[in-house]
Structures are given as C-alpha cells and as structure tokens.
N, C-alpha and C positions, 0 to 999 in steps of 0.2 A: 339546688337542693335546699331544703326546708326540715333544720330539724327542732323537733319539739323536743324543748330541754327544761331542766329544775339545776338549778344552780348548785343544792347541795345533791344530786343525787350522783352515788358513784356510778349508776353503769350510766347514765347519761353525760358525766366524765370521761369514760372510759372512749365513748364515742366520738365524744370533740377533742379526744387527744389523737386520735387516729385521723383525724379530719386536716390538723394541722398537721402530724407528720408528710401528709401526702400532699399540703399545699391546696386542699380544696375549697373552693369558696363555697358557703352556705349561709342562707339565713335561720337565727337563731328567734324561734318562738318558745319564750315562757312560759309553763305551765306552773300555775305554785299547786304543789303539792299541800301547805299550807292550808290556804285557802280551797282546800278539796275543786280546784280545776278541772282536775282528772277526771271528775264522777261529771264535768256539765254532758248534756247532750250533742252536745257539739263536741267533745272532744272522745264520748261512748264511739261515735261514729266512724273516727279516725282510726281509733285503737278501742275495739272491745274489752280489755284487758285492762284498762285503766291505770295504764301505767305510761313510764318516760325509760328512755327516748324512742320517740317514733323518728323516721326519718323519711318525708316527704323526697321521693324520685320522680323521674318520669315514666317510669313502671309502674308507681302508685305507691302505698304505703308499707312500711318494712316496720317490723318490732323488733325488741329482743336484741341489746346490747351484741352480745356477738356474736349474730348473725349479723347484723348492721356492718361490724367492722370485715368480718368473712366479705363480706359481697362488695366493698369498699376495695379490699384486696387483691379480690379476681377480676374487678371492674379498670383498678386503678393501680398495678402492681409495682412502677417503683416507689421506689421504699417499701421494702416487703414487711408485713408484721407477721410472718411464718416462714421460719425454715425449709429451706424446699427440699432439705433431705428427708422423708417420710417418717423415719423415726425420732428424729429430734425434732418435727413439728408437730408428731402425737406429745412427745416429751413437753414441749410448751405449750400444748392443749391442754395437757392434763395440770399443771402447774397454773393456768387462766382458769378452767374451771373448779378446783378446788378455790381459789376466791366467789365465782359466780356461781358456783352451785353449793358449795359447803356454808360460807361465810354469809354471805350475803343476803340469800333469802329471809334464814330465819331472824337475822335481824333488820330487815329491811321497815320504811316505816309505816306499812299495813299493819305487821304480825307485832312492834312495837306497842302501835296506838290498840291492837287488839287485847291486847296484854295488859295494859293498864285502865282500858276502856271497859269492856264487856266482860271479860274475866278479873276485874280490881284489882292487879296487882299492882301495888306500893313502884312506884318514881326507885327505889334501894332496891327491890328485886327484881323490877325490868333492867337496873344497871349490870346485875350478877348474871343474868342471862345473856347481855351483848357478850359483857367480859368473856362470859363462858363460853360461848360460842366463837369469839373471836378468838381467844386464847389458841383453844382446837385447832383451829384451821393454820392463824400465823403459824404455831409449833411444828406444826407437818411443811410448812414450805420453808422456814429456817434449815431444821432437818436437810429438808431433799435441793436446796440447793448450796447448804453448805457443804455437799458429797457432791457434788455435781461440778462446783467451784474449787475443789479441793484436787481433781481429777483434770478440772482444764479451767483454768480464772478467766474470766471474760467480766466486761462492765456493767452489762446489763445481765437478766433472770438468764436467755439461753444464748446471748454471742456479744460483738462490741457495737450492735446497735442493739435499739429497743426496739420493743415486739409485744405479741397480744398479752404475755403471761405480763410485761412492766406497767400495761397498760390495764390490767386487771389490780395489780398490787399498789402501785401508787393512790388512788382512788381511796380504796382501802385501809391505807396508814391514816390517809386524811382525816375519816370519819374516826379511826380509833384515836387520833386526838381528841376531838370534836368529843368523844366518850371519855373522856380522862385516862384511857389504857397506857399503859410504861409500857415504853416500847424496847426497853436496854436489854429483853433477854432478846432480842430477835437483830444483830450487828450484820447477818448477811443481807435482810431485807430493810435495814436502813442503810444500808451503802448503796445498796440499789438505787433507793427512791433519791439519796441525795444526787448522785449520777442523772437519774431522769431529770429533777431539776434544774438541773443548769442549762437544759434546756428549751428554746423558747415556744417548741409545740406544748410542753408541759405548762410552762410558766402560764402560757394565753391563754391555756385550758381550765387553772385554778380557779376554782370556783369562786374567789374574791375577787378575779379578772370579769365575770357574769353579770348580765344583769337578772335581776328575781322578776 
C-alpha cells in the first residue's frame, strides 16, 4: 500500500497511526500541502478532492481518513480500532467524529488560508476562530468522557486499548499546540493522549517522526 501523506496533517495522522497499530507495511508519498501539491494534475487525478491522505490499494484509490481506517479494520481485524459490541462502537464513532466532522473541517488548512486570503482576515482573528472552534468541540469530548470514565475508567477514549476515537483525538491536541490552545481545562483528554504516547504506533506516527 501506498499512502499519500502531509506530515502535519491530522487526518493523515490519524491514518499512519492505524497503520502501525496493525503492523502494516506502506509506503509513504509526500504531498506538501505547502507547496499547493494537492492542486498538481497529477495528484487532481488520484484524489479529486484535493486533499490527504489517499491510500493507494490494490482495489485502487480510498479517501477520506476514516473510511481509510474502517476499511483497514474489516480488511485487517486484529487489533481492532472499534468495539464490537454495537453500541459502544456507535459510542466511539460518535466521539471520532465530533473531532473529524466538528473540529476539524472548519479549521482545516483550506477554510484557514480562505479566511485570511480572499476574505482578509488578520493572522489575530483567523487565531480566535481555530480557538473557537476548537474550544467547542475539545469541551464536549472532555464532558462525555469524563461521564463515561467516571462510570467505568479505562486508559484509552472507549477501553484499555486504543481505537478510532484515540486516533482522532491525539492528532488533534497536536495541532492545538501548533495553535498556542492551553490545554489544562481538558485533564480527561490529556491523560488520554499521554497514554497513546507511550506508545510506539503513536510515537512513529508523530509528525516530527515524517518526512515533508
């Protein structure tokens, strides 16, 4: 497998961290998102969408972080990154997607560079917008799993391994450094992330482990 990565991008983190957990060999093609890569014609081709990570199979081209990691899952099941009891893996769906659908879009770095590009807004109020958007979202999964944690303690977001929701949330803290965000009002999601750290599917997945 062949997957086309950006070093700093979270869901293309989210991907190589699922890759390691499962032990799978891929090779990694960089895209600098920088360097607008995404928009060449040769990479329009791969992925219409103009985004990362794609993930080159032998079935042909996949988008769309987690679908990537779903199909990674049902292809390649141990080490599972979903619950198999049906409601506690809606429960970590819905806790992954509040980062990849709440969080992350609107600050993603298209709707960024739109914001200071073509609508002028000031470098100080594109930062009030991540913040704000980020705020949002961290505050509802602090919330729902420090009620979730309080009811049954586990190391990771939903049991004592990691799964799609850790691999959504780590990613995420990363960049909310990267933004200056203080993270001390959210203790249940950095106990989390310090847990994923330690180990070494995370560690080789960090984006300072990449190359650009």
């Amino acid at each position: 497998m062949t997957l086309y990565d950006y070093f700093r991008s979270s869901a293309a983190y989210r991907v190589r961290i699922a890759l390691n957990l499962k032990g799978l060999r891929y090779d990694s093609h960089p895209v600098s998102l920088v360097d607008k890569a995404q928009q060449s014609p040769a990479y329009q081709a791969i992925n219409p969408a103009q985004l990362v990570p794609t993930l080159e199979t032998e079935q042909g081209y996949l988008s769309q972080s987690l679908a990537i990691i779903e199909y990674l899952d049902e292809c390649y099941p141990e080490t599972a990154l979903l619950p198999s009891d049906p409601w506690q893996k809606a429960q970590c769906r819905a806790l992954a997607l509040t980062v990849a659908c709440d969080i992350h879009p609107v600050n993603n770095l298209r709707v960024l560079n739109y914001l200071t590009g073509e609508l002028g807004v000031s470098q100080e109020d594109k930062l009030i917008w991540y913040h704000h958007w980020l705020k949002a979202g961290l505050a509802a999964l602090e919330t729902q799993l420090t009620a979730r944690h309080q009811q049954h303690s586990t190391t990771f977001c939903c049991g004592d391994t990691p799964m799609l929701a850790d691999l959504c949330l780590v990613p995420q803290l990363y960049n909310a450094r990267r933004f200056e965000l203080d993270l001390s009002p959210y203790p249940a999601l950095t106990r989390i992330e310090q847990a994923c750290q330690q180990l070494k599917a995370f560690k080789n997945a960090h984006p300072e482990n990449q190359t650009t």
